[in-house]
N, C-alpha and C positions, 0 to 999 in steps of 0.2 A: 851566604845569607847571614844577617847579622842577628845576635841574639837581642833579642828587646829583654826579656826576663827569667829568672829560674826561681822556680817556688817548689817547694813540697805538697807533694801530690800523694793524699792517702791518708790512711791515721798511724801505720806502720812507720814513718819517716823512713823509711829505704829507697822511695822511688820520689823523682823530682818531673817537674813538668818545664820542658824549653819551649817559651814563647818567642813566635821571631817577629819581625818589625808587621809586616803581610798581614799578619793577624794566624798564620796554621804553628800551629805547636806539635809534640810529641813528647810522651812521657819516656825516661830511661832511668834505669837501678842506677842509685849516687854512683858507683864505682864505677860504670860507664861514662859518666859526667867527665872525672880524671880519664878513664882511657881513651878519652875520645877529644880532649886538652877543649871540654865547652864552658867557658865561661860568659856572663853576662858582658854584654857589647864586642863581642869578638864574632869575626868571622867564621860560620863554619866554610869549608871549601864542599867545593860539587862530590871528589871522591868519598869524602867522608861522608856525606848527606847521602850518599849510593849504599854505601856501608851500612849505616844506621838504618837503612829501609830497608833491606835484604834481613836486618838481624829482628825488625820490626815486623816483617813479614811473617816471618818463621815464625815467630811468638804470638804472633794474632790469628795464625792459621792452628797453630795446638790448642789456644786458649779457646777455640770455637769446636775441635774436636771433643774438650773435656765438656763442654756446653751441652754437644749435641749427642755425646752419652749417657745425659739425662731426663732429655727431652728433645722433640721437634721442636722446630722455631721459621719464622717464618724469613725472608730475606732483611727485612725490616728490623724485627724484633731481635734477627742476631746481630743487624748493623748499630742498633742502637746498643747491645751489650757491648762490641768492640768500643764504639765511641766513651761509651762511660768508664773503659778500662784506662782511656787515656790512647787509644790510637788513630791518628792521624786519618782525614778522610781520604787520599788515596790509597793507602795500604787497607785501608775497610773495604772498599769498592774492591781492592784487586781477590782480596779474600776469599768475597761473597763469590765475585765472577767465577774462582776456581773452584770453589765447592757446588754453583749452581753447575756447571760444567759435568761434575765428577758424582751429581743428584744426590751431595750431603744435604744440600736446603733445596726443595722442590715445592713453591707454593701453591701448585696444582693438588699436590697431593697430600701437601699440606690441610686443603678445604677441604679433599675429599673424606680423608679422616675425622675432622672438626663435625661434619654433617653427618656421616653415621655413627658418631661418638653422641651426638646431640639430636639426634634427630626427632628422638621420642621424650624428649625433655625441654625442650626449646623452641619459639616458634622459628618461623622459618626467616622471619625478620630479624628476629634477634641473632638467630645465627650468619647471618651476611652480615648486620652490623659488627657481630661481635669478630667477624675476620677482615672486613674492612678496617676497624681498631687497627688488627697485627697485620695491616700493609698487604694485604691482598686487595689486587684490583675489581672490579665490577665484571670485566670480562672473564676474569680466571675461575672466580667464583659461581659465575653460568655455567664457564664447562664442566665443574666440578660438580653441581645439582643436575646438569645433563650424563655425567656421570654414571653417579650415584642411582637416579631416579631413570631409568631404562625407559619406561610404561605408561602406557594410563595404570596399569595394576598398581605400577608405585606410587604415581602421582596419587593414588584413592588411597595407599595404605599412607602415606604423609600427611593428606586430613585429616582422615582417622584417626593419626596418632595425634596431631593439634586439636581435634575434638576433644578429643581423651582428657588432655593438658588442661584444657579450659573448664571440663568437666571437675576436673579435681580440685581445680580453682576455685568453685563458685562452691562445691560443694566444704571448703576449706572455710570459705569466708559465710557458708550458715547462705546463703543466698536461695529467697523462696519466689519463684517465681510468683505461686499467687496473693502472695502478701506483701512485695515490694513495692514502695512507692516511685512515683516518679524521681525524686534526687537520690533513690538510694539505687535507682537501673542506672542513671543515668552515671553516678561514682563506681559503679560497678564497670561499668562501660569504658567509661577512661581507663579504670586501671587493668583492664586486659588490654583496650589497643596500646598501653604504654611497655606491656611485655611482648607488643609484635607480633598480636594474634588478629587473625584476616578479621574483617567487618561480618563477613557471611556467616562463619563460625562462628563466632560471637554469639550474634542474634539469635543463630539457632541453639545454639548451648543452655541459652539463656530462656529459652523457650520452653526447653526440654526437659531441666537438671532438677532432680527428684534428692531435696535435704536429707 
């Protein structure tokens, strides 16, 4: 592969970025640059580019262990940390693959945690939004609320809590149901189904909710 270009990559200047003709790059420490004899318009050969990926591997598989000692992450959220460190999209893909494997990243249980971490604070929209954001699928995120929510017992105690939510909301924003006028139910209205709270809730909440 030929090198199209080599730039400084970081605000450190220690680490350079090699772009090749293809358009896939890979960052590596200047001193690998010399060990590795890569300069702009030069050929890398196959054995080297085998090298460089084995030594790229290793160091994008620790840099996701220091990651995920601080936090869950979802397969997504850690592929885009790799990418922005400067690693190459097949060594990201093989990364993920291995730690999905080995259930470093499980975005099963990644939802299931987000949902009873949020359950009584969020509605239940905003929380499938907010894990669609971090690359959970639609399907993952069912089994994850099928999970979680066993029941009808739980399915009523998750209204309940979204009641609640709405309840503190309207009582937050001064909201009298028998003094409000038409454009001030109806701004009121927006701005709960804009936090992902059900239509039925709503109305009853709003029905209800004693200043």
């Amino acid at each position: 592969m030929i090198v199209e270009s080599i730039a400084q990559f970081g605000a450190k200047n220690a680490r350079s970025e090699v772009k090749f003709e293809d358009g896939s790059s890979f960052v590596l420490y200047n001193k690998e640059l010399t060990k590795y004899g890569i300069s702009e318009n030069k050929d890398i050969d196959s054995d080297t580019l085998a090298e460089i990926t084995g030594v790229l591997y290793s160091r994008a598989l620790k840099r996701s262990g220091e990651l995920l000692k601080s936090q869950d992450y979802t397969e997504k959220k850690l592929s885009d940390k790799l990418r922005t460190g400067g690693y190459p999209e097949d060594v990201t893909a093989h990364v993920i693959k291995s730690l999905r494997e080995a259930h470093y990243v499980d975005d099963s249980l990644y939802a299931q945690h987000y949902i009873k971490y949020h359950i009584r604070d969020k509605s239940s929209k905003r929380i499938r939004n907010d894990l669609i954001s971090r690359g959970v699928t639609e399907d993952v995120i069912d089994e994850a609320y099928q999970s979680v929510i066993n029941d009808e017992e739980d399915s009523e105690l998750l209204r309940d809590s979204e009641c609640e939510q709405i309840r503190a909301l309207l009582r937050k924003r001064r909201f009298d149901p028998e003094t409000a006028d038409w454009n001030e139910k109806q701004k009121t209205m927006a701005f709960l189904y804009r936090k992902g709270y059900e239509g039925e809730n709503i109305n009853l909440m709003m029905k209800q909710v004693e200043v």
